[in-house]
C-alpha positions as CSV (number, residue, x, y, z in Angstrom):
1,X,102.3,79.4,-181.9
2,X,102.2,76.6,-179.2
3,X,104.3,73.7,-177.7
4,X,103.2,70.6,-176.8
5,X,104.5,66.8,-176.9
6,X,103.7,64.0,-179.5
7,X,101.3,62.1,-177.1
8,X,99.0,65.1,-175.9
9,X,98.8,66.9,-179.7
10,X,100.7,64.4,-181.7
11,X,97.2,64.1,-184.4
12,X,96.5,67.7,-184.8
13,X,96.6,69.1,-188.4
14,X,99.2,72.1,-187.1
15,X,101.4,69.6,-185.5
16,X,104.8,69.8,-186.5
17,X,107.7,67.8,-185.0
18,X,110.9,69.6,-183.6
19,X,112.6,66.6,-182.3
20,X,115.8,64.3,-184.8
21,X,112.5,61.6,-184.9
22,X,109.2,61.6,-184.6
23,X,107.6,58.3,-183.1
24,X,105.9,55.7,-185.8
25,X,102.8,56.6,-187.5
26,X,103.6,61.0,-186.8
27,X,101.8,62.3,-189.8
28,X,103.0,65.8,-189.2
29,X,105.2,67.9,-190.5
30,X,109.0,68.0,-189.5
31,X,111.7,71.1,-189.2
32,X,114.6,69.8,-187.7
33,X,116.5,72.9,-187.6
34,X,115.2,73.0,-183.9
35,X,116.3,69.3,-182.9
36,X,118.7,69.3,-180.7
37,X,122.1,67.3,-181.5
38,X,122.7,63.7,-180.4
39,X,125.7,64.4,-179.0
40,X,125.0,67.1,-176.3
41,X,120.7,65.5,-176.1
42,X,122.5,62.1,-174.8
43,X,125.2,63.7,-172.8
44,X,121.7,65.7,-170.9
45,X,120.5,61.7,-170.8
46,X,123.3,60.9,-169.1
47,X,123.9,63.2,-166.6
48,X,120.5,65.6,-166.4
49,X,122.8,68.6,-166.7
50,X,120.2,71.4,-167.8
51,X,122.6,74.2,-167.7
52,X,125.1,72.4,-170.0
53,X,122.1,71.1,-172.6
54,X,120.6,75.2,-172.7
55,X,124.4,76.2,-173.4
56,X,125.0,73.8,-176.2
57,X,121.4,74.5,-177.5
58,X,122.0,78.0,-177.4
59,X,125.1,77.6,-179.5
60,X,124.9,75.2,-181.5
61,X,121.2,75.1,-182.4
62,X,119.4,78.8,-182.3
63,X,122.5,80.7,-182.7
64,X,122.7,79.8,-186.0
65,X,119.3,80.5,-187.0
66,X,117.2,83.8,-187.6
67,X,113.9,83.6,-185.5
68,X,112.5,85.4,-188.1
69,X,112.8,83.1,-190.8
70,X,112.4,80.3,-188.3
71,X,108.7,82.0,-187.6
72,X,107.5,82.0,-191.1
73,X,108.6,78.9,-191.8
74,X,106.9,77.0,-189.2
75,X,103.9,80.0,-189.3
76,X,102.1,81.3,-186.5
77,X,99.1,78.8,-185.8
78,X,102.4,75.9,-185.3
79,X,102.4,73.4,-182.3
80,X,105.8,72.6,-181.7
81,X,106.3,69.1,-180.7
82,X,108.7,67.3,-179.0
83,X,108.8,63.7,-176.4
84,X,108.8,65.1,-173.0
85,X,106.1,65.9,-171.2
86,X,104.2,69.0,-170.1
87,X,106.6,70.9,-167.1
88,X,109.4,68.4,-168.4
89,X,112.7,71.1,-169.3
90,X,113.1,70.4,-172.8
91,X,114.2,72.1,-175.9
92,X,110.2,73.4,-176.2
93,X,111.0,75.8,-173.4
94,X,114.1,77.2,-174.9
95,X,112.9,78.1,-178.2
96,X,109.7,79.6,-176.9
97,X,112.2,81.8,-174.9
98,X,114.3,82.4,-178.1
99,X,110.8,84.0,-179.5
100,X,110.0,86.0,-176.8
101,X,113.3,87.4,-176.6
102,X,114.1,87.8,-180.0
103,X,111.0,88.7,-181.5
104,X,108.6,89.2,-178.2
105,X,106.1,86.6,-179.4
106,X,104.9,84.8,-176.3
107,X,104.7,80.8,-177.6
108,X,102.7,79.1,-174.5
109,X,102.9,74.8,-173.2
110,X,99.1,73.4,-174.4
C-alpha cells in the first residue's frame, strides 16, 4: 500500500480516493471512511493547527474503524489519495501511521 495525491497518481488503475471529494473526471475508486470531517478539515484551514486536526482524526475518524478490515477492503497494492501534496501534513500521513502501529505494515509517500 502507498499514498500519494490526486495530481501526481490521480490516473493509476490502484488509485483510490480517501478524501469527502475527489476532483472532476477521478475515475477511481472512493472509501470515505478515511475522509476526514468538514468540520475539524476547515477548522485545520482556518487556523493550520496540526495537533488539533491529528486529535480529532484520531477520534473521530480511525478510532472507529478496525485497520484490519480497513486493509482488506482497500487491499494491499492501494494508493491512497488525497489533495495535498508530497511532505504536505495531511490525513495520508496519519493513517499510514495508523497501519504501522496497528498492524506494522509500513505504507510509504510515492
Amino acid at each position: 500500500m502507498n499514498t500519494s495525491s490526486f495530481s501526481k497518481s490521480g490516473k493509476r488503475p490502484e488509485a483510490i480516493s480517501i478524501a469527502a471529494k475527489a476532483p472532476p473526471g477521478f475515475k477511481g475508486k472512493h472509501y470515505r471512511k478515511l475522509a476526514p470531517l468538514y468540520s475539524f478539515f476547515m477548522q485545520y484551514k482556518i487556523d493550520g493547527n496540526q495537533k488539533n486536526y491529528t486529535e480529532k482524526y484520531q477520534t473521530e475518524i480511525l478510532d472507529k474503524l478496525d485497520p484490519a478490515q480497513v486493509y482488506k477492503e482497500l487491499g494491499e497494492n492501494a494508493i491512497l489519495l488525497c489533495w495535498e501534496g508530497p511532505k504536505k501534513f495531511c490525513h495520508r500521513q496519519l493513517i499510514a501511521k495508523w497501519f504501522k502501529e496497528k498492524l506494522g505494515i509500513e505504507v510509504t509517500e510515492i
